[in-house]
C-alpha positions in Angstrom: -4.8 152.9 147.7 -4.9 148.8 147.7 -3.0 146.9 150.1 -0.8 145.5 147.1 0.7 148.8 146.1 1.9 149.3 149.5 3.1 146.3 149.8 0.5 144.8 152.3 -0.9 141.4 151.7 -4.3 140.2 152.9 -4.3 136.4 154.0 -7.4 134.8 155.2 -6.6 132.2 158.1 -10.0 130.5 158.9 -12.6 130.8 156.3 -15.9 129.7 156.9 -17.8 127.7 154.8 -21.0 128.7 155.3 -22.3 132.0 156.3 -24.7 130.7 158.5 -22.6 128.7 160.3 -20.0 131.1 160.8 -22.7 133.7 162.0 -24.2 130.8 164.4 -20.9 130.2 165.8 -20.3 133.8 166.7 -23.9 134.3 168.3 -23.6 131.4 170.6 -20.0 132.5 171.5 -22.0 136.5 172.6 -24.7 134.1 174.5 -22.0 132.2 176.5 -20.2 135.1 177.6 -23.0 137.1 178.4 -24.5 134.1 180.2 -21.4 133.3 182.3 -21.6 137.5 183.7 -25.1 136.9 184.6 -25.2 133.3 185.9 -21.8 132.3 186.7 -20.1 129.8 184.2 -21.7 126.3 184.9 -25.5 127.5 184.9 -24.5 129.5 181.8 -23.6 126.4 179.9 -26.6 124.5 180.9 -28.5 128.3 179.4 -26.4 128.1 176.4 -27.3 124.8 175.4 -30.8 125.1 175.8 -31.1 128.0 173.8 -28.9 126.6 171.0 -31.1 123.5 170.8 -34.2 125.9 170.4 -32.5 127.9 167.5 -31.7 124.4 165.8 -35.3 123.1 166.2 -36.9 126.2 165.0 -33.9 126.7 161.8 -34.4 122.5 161.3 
């Protein structure tokens, strides 16, 4: 049964505007958090960075 005919509406807060981006965004959010468990939070930023600059230079 669709959400209208029970009343329900959908409403999309933050839409992205680019799937690839959006997916990006959400990996390098996973890679943070599993960095800070393994490293502790300030090393995990420096890891995080690094590999987000590798993924741009091999995507650019």
């Amino acid at each position: 049964m669709p959400a209208d005919e029970q009343g329900k509406t959908i409403e999309v807060v933050n839409e992205a505007g680019n799937d690839t981006d959006d997916l990006m965004e959400d990996f390098i959010a996973i890679i943070t958090s599993l960095g800070a468990r393994l490293y502790g939070p300030g090393r995990s930023k420096r890891k995080t960075e690094k590999i987000v600059a590798q993924l741009k230079d091999n995507n650019g």
